[in-house]
C-alpha positions in Angstrom: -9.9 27.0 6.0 -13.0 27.2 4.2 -15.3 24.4 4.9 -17.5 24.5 2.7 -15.0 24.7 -0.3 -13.0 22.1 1.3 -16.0 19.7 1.9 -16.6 20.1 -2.0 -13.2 19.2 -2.8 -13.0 16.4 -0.3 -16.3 14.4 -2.1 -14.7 15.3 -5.6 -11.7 13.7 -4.6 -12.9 10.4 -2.9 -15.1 10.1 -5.5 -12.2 10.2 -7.6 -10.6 7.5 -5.7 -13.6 4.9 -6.4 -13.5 5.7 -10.0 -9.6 5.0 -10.5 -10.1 2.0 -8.7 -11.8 -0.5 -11.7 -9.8 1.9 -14.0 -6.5 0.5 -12.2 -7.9 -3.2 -12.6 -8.8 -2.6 -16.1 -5.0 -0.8 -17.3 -3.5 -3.5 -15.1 -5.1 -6.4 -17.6 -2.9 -5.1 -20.2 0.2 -3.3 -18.7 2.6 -4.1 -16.0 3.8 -1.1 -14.0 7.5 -0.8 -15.7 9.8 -1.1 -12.0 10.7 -4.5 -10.1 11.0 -7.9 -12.1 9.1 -5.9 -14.9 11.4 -2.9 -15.6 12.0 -2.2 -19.4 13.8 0.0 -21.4 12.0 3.1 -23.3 9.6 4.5 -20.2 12.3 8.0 -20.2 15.0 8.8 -17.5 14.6 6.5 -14.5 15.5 6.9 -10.9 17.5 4.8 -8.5 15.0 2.8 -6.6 15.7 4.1 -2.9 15.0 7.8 -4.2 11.9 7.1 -5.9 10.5 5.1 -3.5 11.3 8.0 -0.9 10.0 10.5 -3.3 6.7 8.9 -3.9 5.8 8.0 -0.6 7.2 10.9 1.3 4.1 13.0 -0.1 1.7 10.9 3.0 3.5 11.9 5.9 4.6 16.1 4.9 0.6 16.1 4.0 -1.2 14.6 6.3 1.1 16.2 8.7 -0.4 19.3 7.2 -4.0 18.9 7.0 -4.8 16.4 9.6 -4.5 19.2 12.5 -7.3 21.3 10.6 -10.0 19.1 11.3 -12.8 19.3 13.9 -11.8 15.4 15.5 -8.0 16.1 15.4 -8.1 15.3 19.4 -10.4 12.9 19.0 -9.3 9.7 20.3 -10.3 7.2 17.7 -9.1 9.7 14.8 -5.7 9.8 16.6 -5.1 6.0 17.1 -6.2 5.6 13.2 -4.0 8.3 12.1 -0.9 6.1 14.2 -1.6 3.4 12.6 -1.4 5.2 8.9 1.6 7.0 9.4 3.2 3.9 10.6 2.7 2.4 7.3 3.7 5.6 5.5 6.8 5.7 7.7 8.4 2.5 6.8 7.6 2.9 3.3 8.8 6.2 3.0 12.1 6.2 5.2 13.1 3.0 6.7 12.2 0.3 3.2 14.1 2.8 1.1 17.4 2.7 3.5 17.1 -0.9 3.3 17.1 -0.9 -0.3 20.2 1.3 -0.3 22.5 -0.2 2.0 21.7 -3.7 0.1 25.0 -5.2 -1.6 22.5 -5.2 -4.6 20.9 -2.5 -6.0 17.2 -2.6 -7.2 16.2 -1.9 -10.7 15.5 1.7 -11.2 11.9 3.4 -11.1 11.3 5.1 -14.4 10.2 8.8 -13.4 6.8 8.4 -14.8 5.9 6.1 -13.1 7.6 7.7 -9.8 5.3 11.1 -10.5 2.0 8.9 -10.9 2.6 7.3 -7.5 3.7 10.7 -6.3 0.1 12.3 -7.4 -2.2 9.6 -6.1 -0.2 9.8 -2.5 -1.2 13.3 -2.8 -5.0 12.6 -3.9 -5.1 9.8 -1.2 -3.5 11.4 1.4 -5.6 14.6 1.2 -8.4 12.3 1.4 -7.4 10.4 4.2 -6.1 12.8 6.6 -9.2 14.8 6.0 -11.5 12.3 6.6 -9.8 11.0 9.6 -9.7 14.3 11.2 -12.9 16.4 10.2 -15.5 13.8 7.8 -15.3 10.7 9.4 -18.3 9.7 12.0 -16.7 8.8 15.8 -18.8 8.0 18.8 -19.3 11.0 20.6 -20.2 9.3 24.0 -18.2 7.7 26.6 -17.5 4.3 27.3 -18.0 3.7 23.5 -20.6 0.9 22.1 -19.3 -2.9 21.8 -19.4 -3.1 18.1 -17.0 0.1 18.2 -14.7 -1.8 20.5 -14.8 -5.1 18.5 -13.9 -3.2 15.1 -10.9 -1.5 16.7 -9.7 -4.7 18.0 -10.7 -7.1 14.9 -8.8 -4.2 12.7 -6.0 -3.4 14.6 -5.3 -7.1 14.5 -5.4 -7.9 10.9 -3.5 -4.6 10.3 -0.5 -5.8 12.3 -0.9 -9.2 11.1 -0.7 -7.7 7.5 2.1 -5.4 8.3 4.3 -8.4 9.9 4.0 -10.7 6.7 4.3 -7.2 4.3 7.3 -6.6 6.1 9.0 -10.0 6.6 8.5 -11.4 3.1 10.1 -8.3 1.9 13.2 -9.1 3.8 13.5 -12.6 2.5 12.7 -10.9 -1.1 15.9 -8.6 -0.8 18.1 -11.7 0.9 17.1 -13.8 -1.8 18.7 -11.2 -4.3 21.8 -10.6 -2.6 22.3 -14.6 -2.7 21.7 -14.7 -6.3 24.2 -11.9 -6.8 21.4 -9.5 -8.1 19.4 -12.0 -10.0 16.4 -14.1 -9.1 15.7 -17.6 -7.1 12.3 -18.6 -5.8 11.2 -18.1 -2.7 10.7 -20.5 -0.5 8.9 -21.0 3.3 6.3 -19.4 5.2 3.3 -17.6 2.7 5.5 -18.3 0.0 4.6 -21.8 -0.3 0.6 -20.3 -1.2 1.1 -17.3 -3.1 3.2 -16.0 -5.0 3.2 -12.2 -3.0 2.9 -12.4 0.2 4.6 -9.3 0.5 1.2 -7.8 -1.4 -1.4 -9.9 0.7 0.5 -8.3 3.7 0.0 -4.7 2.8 -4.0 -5.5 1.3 -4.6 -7.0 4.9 -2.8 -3.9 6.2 -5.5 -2.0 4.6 -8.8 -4.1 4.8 -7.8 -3.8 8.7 -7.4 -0.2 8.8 -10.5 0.4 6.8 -12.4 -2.2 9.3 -10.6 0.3 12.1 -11.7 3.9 10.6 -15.1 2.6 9.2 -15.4 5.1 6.8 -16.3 5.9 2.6 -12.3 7.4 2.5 -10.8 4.2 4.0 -12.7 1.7 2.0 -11.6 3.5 -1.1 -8.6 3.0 -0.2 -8.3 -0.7 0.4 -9.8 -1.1 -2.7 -7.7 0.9 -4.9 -4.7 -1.0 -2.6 -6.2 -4.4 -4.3 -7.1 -2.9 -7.4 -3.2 -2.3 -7.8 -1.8 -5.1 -6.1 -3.6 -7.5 -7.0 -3.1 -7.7 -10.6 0.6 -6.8 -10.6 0.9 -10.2 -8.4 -0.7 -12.2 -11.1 2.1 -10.6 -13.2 4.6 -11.6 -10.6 3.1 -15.1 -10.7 3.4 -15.1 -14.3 6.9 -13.8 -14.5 8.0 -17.0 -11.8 6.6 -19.5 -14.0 8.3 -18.4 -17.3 11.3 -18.0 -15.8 11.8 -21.1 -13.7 9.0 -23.5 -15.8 8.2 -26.5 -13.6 10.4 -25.7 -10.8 8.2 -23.0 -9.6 4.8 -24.4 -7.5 1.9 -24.5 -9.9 -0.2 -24.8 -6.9 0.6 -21.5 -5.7 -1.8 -18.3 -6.3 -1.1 -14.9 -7.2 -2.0 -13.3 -3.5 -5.2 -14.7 -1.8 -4.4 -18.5 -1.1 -6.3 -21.0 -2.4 -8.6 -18.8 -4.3 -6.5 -15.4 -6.7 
């Protein structure tokens, strides 16, 4: 590979990343991503939920699995335990969330296929970005045993990205049992970070990513977690929205959109 080349493309495309991000926030004030609660009619041919989601995410892990073994840290141990943790995520969301959606008694509502080829080219963009700054641009420690402060961001990190993961996880669960019981329609959720905001499932996979970030320490991974909350977070004010038109007074006024107490 040529290095220098690559390096060039590598700051073209995180910088890239940063300037999507308030771009994201600022489409998102007027437009709901057309898939979920707010599919509609006349976004072109659509595809079954499972597939898309399959499709779209699928591009992290062939990738990274691609470039992430170019780099000069690819044995190094920090870059390996941050690339776990990544394609755990990427995993999931790529094989296991998409069976679940399959073998449900209910189908999901369709991803239109525009909407399935933007999420497949910023998977792409991000993953390129990641997988090369976790394996050739990010700074590691070079000595060993490694400083505290190193030690206490792992930890602090790894934490609050397993934390995020559990709620991202579980609230999707009760999500796709709640629609079975309504026979394919919609019922409010109820318990656990449901009772504060309206997304948990969203505030699961932000923390997911403010803890990786806090674990990699990097330019690449704070891009990331900010695009993740650039898009997340106003699509659950949309979800919020969308709850309190459809059920009026029955749904919890005093629950947020995805940071409780305060968005």
């Amino acid at each position: 590979m040529d290095f220098s080349s690559d390096e060039s493309l590598y700051n073209s495309l995180l910088l890239t990343l940063y300037i999507i991000t308030p771009l994201t926030i600022l489409s998102l004030q007027f437009l709901s991503a057309p898939y979920g609660k707010h599919f509609r009619p006349g976004w072109g041919p659509s595809l079954p939920a499972p597939l898309a989601w399959f499709l779209m995410e699928s591009a992290t892990l062939w990738l990274t699995s691609l470039l992430f073994p170019l780099g000069q840290f690819r044995s190094h141990p920090l870059s390996l335990f941050a690339l776990s943790l990544f394609l755990l995520h990427y995993t999931h969301r790529t094989i296991i969330y998409p069976l679940r959606l399959f073998l449900s008694s209910r189908p999901s509502s369709p991803v239109p296929l525009s909407i399935a080829v933007f999420a497949f080219s910023f998977n792409l963009l991000n993953a390129y970005v990641q997988s090369r700054s976790l394996s050739h641009y990010a700074i590691y420690p070079a000595t060993w045993p490694w400083p505290a402060w190193v030690w206490a961001r792992v930890v602090i990190g790894t934490a609050i990205f397993f934390w995020g993961m559990k709620v991202n996880i579980t609230s999707d669960r009760v999500l796709m049992r709640l629609k079975e019981e309504a026979k394919g329609g919609y019922k409010i959720p109820r318990g656990g970070w449901f009772e504060v905001v309206s997304c948990p499932n969203y505030m699961g996979e932000m923390a997911e990513w403010l803890g990786w970030a806090v674990v990699n320490w990097s330019p690449a991974a704070l891009a990331f977690f900010l695009y993740t909350s650039a898009n997340l977070g106003p699509r659950a004010r949309a979800h919020r929205r969308w709850y309190r038109e459809k059920f009026g007074e029955e749904y919890p006024a005093s629950r947020r959109a995805v940071v409780p107490f305060v968005y």
